[in-house]
N, C-alpha and C positions, 0 to 999 in steps of 0.2 A: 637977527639971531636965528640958529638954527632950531629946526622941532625936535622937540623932545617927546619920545615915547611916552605913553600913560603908565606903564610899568615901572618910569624911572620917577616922572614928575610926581606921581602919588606914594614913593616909598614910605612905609612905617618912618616916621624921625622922634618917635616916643611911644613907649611900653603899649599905651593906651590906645596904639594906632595898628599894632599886631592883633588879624586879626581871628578867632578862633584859637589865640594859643594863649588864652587868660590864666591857664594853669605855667604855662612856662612864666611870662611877664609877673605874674604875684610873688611865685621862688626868687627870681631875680630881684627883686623890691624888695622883698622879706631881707635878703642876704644883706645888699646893701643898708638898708635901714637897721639890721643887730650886728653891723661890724663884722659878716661872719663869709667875706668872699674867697672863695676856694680858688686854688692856683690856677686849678686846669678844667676846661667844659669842654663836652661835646655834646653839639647840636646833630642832632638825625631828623631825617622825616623827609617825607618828597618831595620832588622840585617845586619850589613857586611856593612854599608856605611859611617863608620868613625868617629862615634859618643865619643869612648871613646879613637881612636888616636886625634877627634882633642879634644880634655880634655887633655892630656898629651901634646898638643905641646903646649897650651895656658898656661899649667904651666909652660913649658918651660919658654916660651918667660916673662912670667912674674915672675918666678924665678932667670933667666940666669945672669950672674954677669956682664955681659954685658948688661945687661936691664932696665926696662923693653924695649923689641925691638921685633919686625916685625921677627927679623932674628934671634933666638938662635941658639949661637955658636956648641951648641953639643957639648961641650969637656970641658965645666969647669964640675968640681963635681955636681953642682947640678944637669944640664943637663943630664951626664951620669946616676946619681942615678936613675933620673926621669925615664929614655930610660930602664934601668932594673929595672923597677917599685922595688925601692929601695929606695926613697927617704922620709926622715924624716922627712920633712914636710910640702910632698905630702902623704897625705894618699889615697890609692883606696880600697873602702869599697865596697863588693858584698850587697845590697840589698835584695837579695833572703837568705842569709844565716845570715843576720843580721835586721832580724824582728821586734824585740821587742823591747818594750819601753826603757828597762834595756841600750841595745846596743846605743842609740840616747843619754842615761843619759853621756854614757862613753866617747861618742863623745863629749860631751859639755863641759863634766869639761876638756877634753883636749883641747878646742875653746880655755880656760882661757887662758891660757901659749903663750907666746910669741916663733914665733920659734926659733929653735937654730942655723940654719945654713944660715937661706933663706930670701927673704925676705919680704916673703907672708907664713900663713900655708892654703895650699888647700886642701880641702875636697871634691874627687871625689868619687862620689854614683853611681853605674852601677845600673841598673834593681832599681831605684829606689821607684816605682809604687809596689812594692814587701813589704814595710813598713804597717806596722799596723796604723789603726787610734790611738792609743795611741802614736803610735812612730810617726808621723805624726803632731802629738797636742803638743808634746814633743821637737819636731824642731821648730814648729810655733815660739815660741821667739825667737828663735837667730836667725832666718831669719828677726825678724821686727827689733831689735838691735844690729848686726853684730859687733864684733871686727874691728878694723880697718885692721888687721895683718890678717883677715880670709877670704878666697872666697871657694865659694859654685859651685862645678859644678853637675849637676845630669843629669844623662842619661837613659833615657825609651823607648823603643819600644810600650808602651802604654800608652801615657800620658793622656787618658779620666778616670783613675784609679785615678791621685791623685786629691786631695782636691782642691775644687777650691782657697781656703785660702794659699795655697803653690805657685799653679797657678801666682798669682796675686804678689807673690814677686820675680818673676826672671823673669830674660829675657828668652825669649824663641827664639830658633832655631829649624828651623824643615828641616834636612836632606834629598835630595830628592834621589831616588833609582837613581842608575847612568847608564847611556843612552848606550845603544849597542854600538858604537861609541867610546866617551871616552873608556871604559871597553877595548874595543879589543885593541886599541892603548897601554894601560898601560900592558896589556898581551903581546901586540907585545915587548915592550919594555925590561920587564922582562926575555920572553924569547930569547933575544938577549942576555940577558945579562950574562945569566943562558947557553950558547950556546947550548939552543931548537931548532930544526928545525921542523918547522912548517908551512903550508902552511894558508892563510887568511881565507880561508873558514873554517880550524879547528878551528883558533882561534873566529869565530863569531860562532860556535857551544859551545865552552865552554865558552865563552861571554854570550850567548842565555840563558846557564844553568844556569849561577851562576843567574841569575832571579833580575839584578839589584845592587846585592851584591859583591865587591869586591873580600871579604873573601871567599862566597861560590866557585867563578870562580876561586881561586886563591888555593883553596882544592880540585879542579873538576882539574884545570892544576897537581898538585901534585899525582893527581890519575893517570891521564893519563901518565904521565913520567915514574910511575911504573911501569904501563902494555906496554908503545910503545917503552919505551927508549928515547934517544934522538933524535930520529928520529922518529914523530908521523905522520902517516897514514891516512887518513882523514876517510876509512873506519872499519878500527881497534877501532878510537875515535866513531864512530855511532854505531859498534856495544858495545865496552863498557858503555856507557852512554846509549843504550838503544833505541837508536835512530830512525827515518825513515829516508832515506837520502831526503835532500832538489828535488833532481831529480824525486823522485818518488814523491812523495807529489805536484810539481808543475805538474808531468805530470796525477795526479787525479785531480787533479783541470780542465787540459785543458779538459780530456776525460770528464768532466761534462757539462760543456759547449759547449763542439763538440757534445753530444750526442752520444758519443759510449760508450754501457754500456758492451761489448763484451769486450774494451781492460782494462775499470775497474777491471770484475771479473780476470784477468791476476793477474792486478796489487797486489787483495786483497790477492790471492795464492802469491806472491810474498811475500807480508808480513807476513803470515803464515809460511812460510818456512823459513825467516829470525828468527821465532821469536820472532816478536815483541808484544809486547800488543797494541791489536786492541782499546783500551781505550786511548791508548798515541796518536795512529794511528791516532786518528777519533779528541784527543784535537789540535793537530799541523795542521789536517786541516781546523781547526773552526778559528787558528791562523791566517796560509794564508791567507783564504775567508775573516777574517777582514780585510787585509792588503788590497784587492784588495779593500772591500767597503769604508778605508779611500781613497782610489788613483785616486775613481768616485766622492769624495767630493771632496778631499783639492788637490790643483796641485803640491804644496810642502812641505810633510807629515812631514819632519825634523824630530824630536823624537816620535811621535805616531806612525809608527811603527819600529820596531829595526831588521833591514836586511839592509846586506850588499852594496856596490853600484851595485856590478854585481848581485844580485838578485832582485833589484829595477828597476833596467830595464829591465830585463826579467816578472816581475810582471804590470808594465806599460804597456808592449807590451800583456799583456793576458788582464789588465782589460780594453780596449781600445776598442775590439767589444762588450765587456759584457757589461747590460742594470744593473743599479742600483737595480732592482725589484727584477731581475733573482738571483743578488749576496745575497741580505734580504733574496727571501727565502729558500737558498742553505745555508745560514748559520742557518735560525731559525730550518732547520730541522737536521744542525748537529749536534748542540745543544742540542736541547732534543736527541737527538741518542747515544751523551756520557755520559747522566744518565742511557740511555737505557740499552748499552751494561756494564754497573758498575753492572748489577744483572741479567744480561743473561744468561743462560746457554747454550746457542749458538752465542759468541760474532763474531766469521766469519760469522756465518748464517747473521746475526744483520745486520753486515755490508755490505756484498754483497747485501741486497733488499734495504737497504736505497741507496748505490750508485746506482742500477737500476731505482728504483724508481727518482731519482735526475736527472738523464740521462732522463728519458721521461718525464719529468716535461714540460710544452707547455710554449711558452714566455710568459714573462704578456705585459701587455698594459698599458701603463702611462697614469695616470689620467688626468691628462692635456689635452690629446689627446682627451680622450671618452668624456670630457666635451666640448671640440672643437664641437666635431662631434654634444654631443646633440643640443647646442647652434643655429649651421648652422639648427638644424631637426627643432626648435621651431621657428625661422624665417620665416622660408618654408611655415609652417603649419600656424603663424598668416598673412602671406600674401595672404593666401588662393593659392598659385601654386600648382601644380603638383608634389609633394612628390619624389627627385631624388630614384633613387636606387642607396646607395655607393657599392662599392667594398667589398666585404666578407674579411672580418677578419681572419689571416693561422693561426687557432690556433684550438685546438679540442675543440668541442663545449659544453657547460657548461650549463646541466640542469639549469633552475632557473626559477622558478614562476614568470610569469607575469602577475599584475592584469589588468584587461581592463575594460576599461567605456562601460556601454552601449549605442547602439547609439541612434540617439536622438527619432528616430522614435521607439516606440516599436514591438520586435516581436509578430509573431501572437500567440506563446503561452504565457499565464499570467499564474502567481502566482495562484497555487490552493487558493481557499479560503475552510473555512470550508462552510458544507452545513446550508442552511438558511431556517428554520421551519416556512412552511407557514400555515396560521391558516386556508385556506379553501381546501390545498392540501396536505394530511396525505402520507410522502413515509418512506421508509426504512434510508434513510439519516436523515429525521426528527426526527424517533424513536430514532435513535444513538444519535446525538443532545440535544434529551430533556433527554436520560438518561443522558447525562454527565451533562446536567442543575440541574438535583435533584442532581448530585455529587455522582453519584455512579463508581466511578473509576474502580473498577476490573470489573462489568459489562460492562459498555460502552468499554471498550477497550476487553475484550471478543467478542462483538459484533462487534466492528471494523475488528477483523481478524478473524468474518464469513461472510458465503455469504446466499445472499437471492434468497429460491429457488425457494419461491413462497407466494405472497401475494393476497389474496381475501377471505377478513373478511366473518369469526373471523375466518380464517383458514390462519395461519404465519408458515411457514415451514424455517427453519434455518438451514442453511448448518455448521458445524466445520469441520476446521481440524483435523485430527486423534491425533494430539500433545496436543489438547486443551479439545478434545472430552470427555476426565475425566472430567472436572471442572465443566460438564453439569448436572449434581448432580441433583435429585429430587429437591432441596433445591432452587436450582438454576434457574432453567425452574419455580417454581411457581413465585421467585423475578421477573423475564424478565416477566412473564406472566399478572402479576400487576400492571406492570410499560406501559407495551406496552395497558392494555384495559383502565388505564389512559389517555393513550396517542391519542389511537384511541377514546376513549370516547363510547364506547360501550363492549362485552364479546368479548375476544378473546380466542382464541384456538393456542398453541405454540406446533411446533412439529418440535424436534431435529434431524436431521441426519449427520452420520459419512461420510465425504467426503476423498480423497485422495486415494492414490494409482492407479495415474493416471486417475483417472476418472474428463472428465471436468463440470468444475463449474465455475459460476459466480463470476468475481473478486469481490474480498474483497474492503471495502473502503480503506484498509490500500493499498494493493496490485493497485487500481485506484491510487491513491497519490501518489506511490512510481514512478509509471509508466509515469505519467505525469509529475513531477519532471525531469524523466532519460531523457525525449523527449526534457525538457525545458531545460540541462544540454547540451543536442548535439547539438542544434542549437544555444547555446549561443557559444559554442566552435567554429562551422564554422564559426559564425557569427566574431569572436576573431582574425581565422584564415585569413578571407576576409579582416579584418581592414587596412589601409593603414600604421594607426603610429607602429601599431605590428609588423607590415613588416619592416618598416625605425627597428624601434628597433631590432629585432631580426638581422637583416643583421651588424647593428653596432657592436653588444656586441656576435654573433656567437651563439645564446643560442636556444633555446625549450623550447616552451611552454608548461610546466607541470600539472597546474592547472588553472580553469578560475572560478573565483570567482564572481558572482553575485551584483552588487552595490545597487541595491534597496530591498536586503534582511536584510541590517545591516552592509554591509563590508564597511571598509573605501578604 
């Protein structure tokens, strides 16, 4: 006789035998036991959690010559027929292979007929979400006017595919993936029965894989009996599946939050030399780190996360010093790390600088706290006391711009203003001035960045720069020339000279403004630094002062 897979030979063959879907199996029992079975169901839910066994046991139980019943006997004919999908009228129709409207025609005109053996004809539809809208339009009637002798089962893995017109005439059940827990128990069980020897921790590794799915765990145990025999190894199954052991993965996790990034890079060569993909590596760590951030919310995690008891306690005892913050952003940077290293061409490089990087990561500070602290600072300060000095903050200090108010008394330096043209005192500031009043923009600002080397009419002597010194064009000296004996109201005389290369000159108006500015910038800064609330702040939040922004220029 040939082998049969564990996937096949262990199928559900009673309600009691599905497992993780006791809410679906009781509806169906309830139905059957108050006479109250509906024409048409659809099963959902992911692959491998018993969507199209429990379809064959509901035909059972409502086939069985003993029924309808809760309990089908498995041993009359229809039962068997059913059990080696053999049954005349149970049909199981693939969905994916029967498309077309044509295929739904063939189905119908066989609805007509009364069965021959049973006494129901069921119509179970796998992958039914795989039907055309013609074949879909095509069912629509005999789902609104059903035979009495007909029930409809359909099963999807994507049920936002069909119609909502389909939708609205069946009951629906929605399959949930089945819990670390159950899974490994029904494995434990199997393989007793199969005499596996196996230790718990193997079986919550191929539990872990099947991802939910019976069938997958139960094709993952079938591999492994291959490769280990009956006697499987716990690190034989990690290396076949691909695995990082549970030990190594908890002990990168503690080395992140002990802050030794010395025994990391051990660890990441360790996983290189096994092997492994630093991509699986870096997802089963992101796994962990959630486990520990649901174990700082919820005290009793139940099925959100899926580990065993003796690695729930060992994960308790590690997330127990760890702060909530520190776990968020040791996961947001694993995170993005396993798209990182999916198109790296350095994925050990990848991983060695984010776990360094992780390891010197500084704590955070809970919001709660720094809003404590501001609260007490704002007290202080509307009571008018003496501003305490807290305690410095152990954590490395964190550039960040603080604005500060000025104080109330103004410093002795103001705000340049621009110069103000007096009508009975003619200066070089005034000339610049009333050029930009006629609006002569490249002028006035050529004049801004020269200097004046000598004024006593009509004799104007103008310093440039050697950068500027072309622009002074014939063309140019007679415009300045017209404009300035406008301005003086009498002949002037304009004479250009090239300044620079070390030779001193009379600052420019631009070069006064810049300079009075930089004086006005330094005394606001000491002035920022002597502040009492700058100090209460900075000793709270550990920071430096980067910039100091002016309030009466514009800034809010």
């Amino acid at each position: 006789m040939s082998y049969q897979v564990l996937a096949r030979k262990w199928r559900p063959q009673l309600f009691e035998d599905l497992v993780g879907q006791e809410h679906v199996s009781q509806t169906l029992k309830n139905a059957i036991t108050a006479d109250r079975v509906h024409h048409a169901f659809l099963f959902t839910g992911a692959r491998g959690v018993g969507k199209t066994s429990a379809a064959r046991i509901f035909a059972k139980a409502l086939n069985c010559e003993s029924g309808p019943t809760t309990q089908p006997c498995g041993t009359c004919p229809s039962c068997i027929d059913i059990t080696k999908s053999q049954g005349i009228d149970v049909l199981e129709i693939d969905g994916a292979s029967n498309t077309g409207v044509d295929d739904i025609r063939e189905l119908r005109e066989n609805i007509r007929y009364l069965p021959s053996q049973s006494r129901y004809k069921i119509f179970i539809i796998d992958e039914v979400h795989m039907l055309s809208i013609n074949a879909f339009n095509a069912l629509l009637k005999t789902l609104e006017e059903p035979p009495e002798h007909a029930k409809f089962i359909f099963a999807t893995t994507e049920p936002h595919k069909i119609p909502i017109t389909i939708l609205s005439r069946c009951q629906r059940f929605d399959f949930k993936k089945i819990g670390l827990n159950p899974l490994q128990e029904r494995l434990r069980y199997i393989a007793e029965e199969e005499k596996i020897s196996i230790e718990d921790a193997g079986l919550a590794i191929i539990a872990r894989s099947g991802g939910g799915s019976m069938r997958d765990a139960l094709s993952t145990l079938d591999q492994v009996v291959a490769f280990c025999g009956e006697q499987v190894d716990e690190e034989e199954l990690q290396g076949l599946l691909g695995l990082v052991s549970r030990a190594l993965l908890l002990a990168t996790i503690r080395f992140i939050l002990e802050r030794k990034p010395g025994q990391l890079l051990t660890l990441v060569q360790n996983v290189d030399e096994h092997g492994h993909s630093f991509r699986q590596f870096c997802q089963q760590l992101v796994e962990m780190v959630r486990a520990l951030v649901v174990l700082k919310v919820v005290t009793e995690p139940g099925d959100l996360i899926d580990v065993g008891e003796a690695e729930l306690l060992e994960l308790k005892k590690m997330a127990e010093p760890a702060s909530l913050e520190d776990l968020q952003r040791v996961l947001a940077v694993l995170i993005r790390t396993e798209a990182d290293i999916a198109v790296s061409n350095f994925p050990r490089l990848t991983m060695e600088m984010v776990l360094v990087k992780l390891a010197g990561l500084p704590s955070g500070i809970d919001v709660a706290t720094l809003i404590q602290r501001l609260e007490g600072l704002e007290k202080q300060l509307a009571s008018g006391l003496p501003t305490p000095q807290p305690a410095p903050v152990e954590q490395n200090p964190v550039s960040a711009p603080v604005e500060v108010p000025l104080p109330e008394e103004p410093t002795e330096i103001k705000p340049v203003a621009a110069p103000i043209v007096n009508a009975t005192e003619k200066s070089w500031a005034g000339l610049v001035e009333f050029v930009k009043g006629r609006r002569k923009p490249r002028i006035s600002s050529l004049l801004e960045q020269s200097s004046l080397l000598h004024l006593d009419l009509p004799c104007l002597r103008i310093g440039m720069p050697g950068r500027y010194f072309s622009l002074a064009d014939s063309e140019m000296r007679q415009a300045i020339q017209l404009l300035a004996a406008e301005y003086f109201s009498g002949t002037v005389k304009i004479e250009v000279e090239k300044i620079g290369n070390g030779e001193k000159a009379p600052l420019s108006l631009h070069e006064e403004r810049t300079q009075q500015e930089s004086d006005r910038k330094k005394k606001l800064r000491e002035n920022a630094i002597e502040h009492p609330l700058v100090k209460s702040a900075l000793d709270i939040f550990g920071g430096e002062i980067e910039t100091v922004q002016p309030i009466d220029k514009g800034f809010v």
